[in-house]
C-alpha positions as CSV (number, residue, x, y, z in Angstrom):
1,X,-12.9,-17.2,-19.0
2,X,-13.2,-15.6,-15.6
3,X,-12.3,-12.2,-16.9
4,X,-12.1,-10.5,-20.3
5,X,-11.5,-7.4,-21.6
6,X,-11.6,-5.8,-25.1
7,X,-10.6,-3.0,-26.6
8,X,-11.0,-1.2,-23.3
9,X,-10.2,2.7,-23.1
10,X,-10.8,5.1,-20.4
11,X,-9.8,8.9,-20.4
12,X,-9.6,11.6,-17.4
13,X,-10.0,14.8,-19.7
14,X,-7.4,14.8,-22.1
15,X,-5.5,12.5,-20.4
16,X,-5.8,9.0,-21.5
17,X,-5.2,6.4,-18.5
18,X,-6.1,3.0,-20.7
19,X,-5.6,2.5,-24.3
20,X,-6.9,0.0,-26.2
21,X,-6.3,-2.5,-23.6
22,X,-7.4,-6.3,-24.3
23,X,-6.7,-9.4,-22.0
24,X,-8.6,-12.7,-20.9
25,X,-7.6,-14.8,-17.7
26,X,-8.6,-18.0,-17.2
27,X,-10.3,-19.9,-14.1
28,X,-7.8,-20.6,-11.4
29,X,-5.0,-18.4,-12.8
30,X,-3.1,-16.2,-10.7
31,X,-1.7,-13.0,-12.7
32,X,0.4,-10.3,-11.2
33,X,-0.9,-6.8,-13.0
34,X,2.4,-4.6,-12.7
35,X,3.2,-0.9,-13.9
36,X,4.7,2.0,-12.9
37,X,2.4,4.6,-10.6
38,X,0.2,6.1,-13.3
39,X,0.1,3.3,-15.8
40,X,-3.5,2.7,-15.4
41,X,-3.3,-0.5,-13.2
42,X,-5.9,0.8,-10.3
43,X,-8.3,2.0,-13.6
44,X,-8.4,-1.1,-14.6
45,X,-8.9,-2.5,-11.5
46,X,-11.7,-0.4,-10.8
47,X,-13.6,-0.7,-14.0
48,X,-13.4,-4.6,-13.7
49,X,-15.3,-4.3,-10.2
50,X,-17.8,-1.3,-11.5
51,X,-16.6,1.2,-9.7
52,X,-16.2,3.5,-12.9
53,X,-16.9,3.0,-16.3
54,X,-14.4,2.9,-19.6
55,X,-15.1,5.4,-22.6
56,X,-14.9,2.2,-25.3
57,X,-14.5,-1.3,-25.0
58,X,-15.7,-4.0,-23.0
59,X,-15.5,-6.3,-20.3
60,X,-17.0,-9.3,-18.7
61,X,-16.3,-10.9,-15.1
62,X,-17.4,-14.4,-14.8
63,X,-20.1,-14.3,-17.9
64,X,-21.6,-10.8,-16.7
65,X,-21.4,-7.3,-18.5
66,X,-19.6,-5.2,-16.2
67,X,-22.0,-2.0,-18.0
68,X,-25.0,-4.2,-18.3
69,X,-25.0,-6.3,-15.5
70,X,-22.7,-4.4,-12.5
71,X,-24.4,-5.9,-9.6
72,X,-24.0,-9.2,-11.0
73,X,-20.2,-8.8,-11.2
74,X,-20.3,-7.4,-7.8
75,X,-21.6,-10.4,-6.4
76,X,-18.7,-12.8,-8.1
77,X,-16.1,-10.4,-7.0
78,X,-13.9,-9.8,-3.8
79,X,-12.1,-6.7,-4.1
80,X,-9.3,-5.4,-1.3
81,X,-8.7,-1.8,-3.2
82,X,-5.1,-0.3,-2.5
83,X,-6.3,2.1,0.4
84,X,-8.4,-0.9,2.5
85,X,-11.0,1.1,3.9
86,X,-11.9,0.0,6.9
87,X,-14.3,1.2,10.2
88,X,-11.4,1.4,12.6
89,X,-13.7,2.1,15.7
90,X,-15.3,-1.4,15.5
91,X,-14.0,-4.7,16.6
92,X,-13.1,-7.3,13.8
93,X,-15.7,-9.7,13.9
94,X,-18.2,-7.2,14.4
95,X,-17.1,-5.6,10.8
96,X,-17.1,-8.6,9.7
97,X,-20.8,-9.4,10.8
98,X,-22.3,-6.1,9.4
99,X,-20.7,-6.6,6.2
100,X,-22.0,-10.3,6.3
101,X,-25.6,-8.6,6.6
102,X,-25.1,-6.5,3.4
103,X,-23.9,-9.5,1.8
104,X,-26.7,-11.2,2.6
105,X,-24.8,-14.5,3.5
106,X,-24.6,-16.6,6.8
107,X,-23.4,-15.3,9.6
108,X,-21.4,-18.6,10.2
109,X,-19.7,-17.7,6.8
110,X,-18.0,-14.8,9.2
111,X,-17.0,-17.3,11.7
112,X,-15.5,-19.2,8.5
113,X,-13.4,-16.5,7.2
114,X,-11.7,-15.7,10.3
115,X,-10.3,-18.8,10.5
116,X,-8.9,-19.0,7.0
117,X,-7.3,-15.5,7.3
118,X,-6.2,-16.5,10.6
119,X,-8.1,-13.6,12.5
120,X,-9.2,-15.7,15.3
121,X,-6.8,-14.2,17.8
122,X,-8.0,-10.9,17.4
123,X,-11.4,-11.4,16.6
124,X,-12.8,-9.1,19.8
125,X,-10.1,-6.3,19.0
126,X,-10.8,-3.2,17.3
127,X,-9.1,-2.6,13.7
128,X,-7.9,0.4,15.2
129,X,-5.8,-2.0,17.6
130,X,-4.2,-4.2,14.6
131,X,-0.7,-4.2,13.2
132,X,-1.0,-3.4,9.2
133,X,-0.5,-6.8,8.3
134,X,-3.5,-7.9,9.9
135,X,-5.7,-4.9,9.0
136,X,-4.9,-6.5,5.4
137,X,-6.3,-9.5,6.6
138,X,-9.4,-8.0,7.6
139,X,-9.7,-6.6,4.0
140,X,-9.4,-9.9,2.5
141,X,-11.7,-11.5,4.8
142,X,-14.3,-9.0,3.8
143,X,-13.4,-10.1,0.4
144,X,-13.8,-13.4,0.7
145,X,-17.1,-13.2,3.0
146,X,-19.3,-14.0,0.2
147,X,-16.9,-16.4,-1.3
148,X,-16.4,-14.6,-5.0
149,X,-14.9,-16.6,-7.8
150,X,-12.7,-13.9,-8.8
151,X,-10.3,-12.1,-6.3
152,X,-9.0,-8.2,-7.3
153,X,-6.6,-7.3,-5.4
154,X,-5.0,-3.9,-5.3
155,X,-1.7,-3.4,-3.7
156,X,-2.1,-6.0,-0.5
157,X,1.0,-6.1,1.0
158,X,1.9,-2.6,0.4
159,X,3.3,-1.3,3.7
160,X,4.1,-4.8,5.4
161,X,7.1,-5.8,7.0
162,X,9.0,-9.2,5.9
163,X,7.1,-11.0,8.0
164,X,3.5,-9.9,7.4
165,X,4.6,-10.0,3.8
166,X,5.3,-13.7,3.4
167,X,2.1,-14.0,5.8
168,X,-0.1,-12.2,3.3
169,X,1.6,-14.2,0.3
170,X,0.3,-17.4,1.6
171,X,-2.5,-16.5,2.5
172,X,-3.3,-15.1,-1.2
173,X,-1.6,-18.1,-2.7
174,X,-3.9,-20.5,-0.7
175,X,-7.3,-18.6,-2.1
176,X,-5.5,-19.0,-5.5
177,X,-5.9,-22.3,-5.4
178,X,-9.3,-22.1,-5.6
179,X,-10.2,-18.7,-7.1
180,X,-9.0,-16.6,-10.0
181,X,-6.7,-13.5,-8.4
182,X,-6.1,-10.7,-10.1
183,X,-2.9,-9.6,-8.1
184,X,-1.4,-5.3,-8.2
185,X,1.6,-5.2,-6.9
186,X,5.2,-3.4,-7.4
187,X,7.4,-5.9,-5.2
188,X,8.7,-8.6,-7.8
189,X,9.5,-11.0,-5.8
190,X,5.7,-11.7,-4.9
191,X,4.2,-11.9,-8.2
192,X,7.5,-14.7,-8.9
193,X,6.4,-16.2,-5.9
194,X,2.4,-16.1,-6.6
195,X,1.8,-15.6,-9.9
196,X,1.3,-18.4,-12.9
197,X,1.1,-15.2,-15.0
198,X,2.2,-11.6,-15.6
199,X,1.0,-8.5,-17.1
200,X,2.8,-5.5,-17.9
201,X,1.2,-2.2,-18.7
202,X,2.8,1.3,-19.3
203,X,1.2,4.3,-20.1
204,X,-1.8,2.8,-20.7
205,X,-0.9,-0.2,-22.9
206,X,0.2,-3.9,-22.6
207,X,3.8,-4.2,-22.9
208,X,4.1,-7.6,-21.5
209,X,1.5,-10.4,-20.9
210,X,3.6,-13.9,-20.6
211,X,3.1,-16.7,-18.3
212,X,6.2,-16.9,-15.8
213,X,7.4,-20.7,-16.9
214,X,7.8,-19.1,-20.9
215,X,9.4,-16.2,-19.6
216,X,11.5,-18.1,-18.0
217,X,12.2,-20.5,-20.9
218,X,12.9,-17.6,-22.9
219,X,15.2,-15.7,-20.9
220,X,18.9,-15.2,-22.3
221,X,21.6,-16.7,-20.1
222,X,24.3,-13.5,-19.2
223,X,27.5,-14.4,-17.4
224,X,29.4,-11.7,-16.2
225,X,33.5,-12.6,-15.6
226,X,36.4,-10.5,-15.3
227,X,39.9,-11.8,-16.9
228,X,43.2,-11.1,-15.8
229,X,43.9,-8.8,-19.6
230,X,41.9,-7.3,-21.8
231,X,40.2,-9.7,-24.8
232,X,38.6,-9.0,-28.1
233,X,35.0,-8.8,-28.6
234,X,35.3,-10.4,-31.8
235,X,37.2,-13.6,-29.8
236,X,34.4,-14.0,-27.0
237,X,31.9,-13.9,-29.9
238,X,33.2,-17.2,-31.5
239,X,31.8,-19.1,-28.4
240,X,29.1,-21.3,-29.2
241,X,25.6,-19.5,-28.7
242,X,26.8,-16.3,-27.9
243,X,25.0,-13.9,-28.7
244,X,26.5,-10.3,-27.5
245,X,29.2,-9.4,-26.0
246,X,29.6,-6.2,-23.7
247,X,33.2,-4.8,-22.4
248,X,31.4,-3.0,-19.2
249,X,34.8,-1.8,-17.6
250,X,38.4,-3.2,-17.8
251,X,38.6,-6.5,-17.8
252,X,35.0,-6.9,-17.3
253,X,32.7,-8.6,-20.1
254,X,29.2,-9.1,-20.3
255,X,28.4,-12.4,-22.5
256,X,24.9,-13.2,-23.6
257,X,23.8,-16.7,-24.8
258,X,21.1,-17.6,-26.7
259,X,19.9,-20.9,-24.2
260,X,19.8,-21.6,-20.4
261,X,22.5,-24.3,-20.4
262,X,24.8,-23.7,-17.3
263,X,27.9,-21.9,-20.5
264,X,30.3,-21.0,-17.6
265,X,32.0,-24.0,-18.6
266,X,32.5,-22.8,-22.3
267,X,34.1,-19.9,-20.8
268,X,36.2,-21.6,-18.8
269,X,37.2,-23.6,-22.0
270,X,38.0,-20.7,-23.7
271,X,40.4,-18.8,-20.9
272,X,42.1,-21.9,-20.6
273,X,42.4,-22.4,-24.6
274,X,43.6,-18.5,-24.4
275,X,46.0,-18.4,-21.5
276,X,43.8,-16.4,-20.0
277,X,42.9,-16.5,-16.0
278,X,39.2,-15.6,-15.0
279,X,39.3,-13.4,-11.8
280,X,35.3,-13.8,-11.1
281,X,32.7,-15.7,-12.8
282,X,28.6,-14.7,-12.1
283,X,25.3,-15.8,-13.8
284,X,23.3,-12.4,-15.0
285,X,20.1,-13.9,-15.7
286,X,17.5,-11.3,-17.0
287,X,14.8,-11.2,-13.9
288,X,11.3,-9.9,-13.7
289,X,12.5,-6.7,-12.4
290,X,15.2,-6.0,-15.0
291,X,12.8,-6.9,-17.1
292,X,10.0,-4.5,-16.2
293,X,12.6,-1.8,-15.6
294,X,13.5,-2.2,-19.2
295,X,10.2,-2.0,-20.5
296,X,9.1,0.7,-18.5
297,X,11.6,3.2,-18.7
298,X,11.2,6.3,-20.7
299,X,13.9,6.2,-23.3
């Protein structure tokens, strides 16, 4: 395993940001590590690259003790934290360089990481100079100087217009194919589009960890359609693999199936059996963010 963590608990005073938390992730995976603001996502984050310590628990990045052995971690990991803190004042490849000499690795390794991040236009400008989207480039540049096997990545594409965004997402796609990421975000759409894998936490504690083709599988199949007069419940029920059945207003009905075979036709079937006419027919497939929404509101 590339990362694992057990039993992992971290307080602020009285306040308890983790609780109890356990996960593994395997080599090559890509897992999208969602929550609402204040779940404990960054914590996390920050204990698995040694920035702070837990109260209880363990964990271990690429074989190494993250309290016995930090440096050791630190050396296997490229971190971009959510604020990507960067030395505006100097030009990009000069950054890059003086980081490079920390690192300890060659300085054609800089030359090597522009390139891949697709820096090498603005190699001789300032990072005070650079859109947002390529500041974050930067940032994972750094990252990847001293080419880590594990990528933690806090919030990258927070900030970035479309375009940057989908430049980012390929760019963090394409490491992925090599590395193990370990991917905060809140947009959605990015962890569907990156991730093999999702983790949900809330308040501290797992709520979801599922890899996106089973949560997929598993998902219920919801068609939405309006009729031209009011049905029975109890009559939409009777259709094979439904499930629920929810009147949302008028003629409007909610039906939930129990399988992802296309069923609009079995509605169909049963208007026409019925005499009924269907005014509009949609697919209401639970997604990601319905999902999280669902298990991350208060109730």
């Amino acid at each position: 395993m590339s990362i694992e963590v057990a039993n992992i608990t971290k307080s602020y005073g009285a306040q308890k940001a983790l609780n109890n938390i356990s996960f593994s992730i395997k080599k090559g995976e890509i897992v999208g590590f969602l929550g609402p603001n204040g779940a404990g996502k960054s914590t996390m984050m920050k204990i698995l690259t040694t920035y702070i310590s837990s109260n209880e628990g363990s964990a271990v990045v690429n074989g190494h003790s993250v309290e016995e052995a930090p440096q050791n971690v630190q050396k296997s990991v490229g971190y971009l934290p959510e604020h990507n803190p960067l030395y505006l004042e100097m030009y990009v490849k000069e950054y890059l360089r003086f980081n490079a000499e920390i690192y300890g690795v060659p300085k054609a390794q800089v030359d090597q990481v522009i390139q891949r991040t697709g820096l090498t236009t603005e190699a001789h400008k300032k990072i005070e100079q650079l859109s947002k989207g390529y500041r974050q480039r930067v940032g994972l540049a750094n990252a990847l100087l001293h080419e880590p096997e594990v990528m933690i990545l806090d919030e990258p594409t927070t900030g970035l217009d479309p375009n940057q965004l989908i430049e980012i997402r390929e760019l963090i796609k394409s490491v992925g194919k090599e590395k193990t990421v370990l991917l905060s975000t809140h947009i959605m759409q990015e962890v569907e589009a990156i991730c093999d894998r999702v983790i949900i936490i809330d308040k501290g504690e797992i709520v979801l960890d599922k890899n996106l083709k089973d949560l997929s599988k598993n998902q219920e199949q919801i068609i939405e359609v309006e009729f031209d007069y009011r049905v029975e419940e109890v009559a939409l029920q009777k259709i094979s693999k439904v499930t629920k059945v929810e009147n949302t207003s008028g003629f409007v009905y909610h039906i939930h199936f129990s399988t992802q075979d296309d069923m609009r036709a079995r509605v169909f079937d049963f208007a026409h059996d019925n005499g009924l006419k269907i005014l509009q027919l949609h697919q209401k497939n639970m997604t990601l963010e319905k999902l999280f929404i669902e298990l991350t509101t208060q109730k």
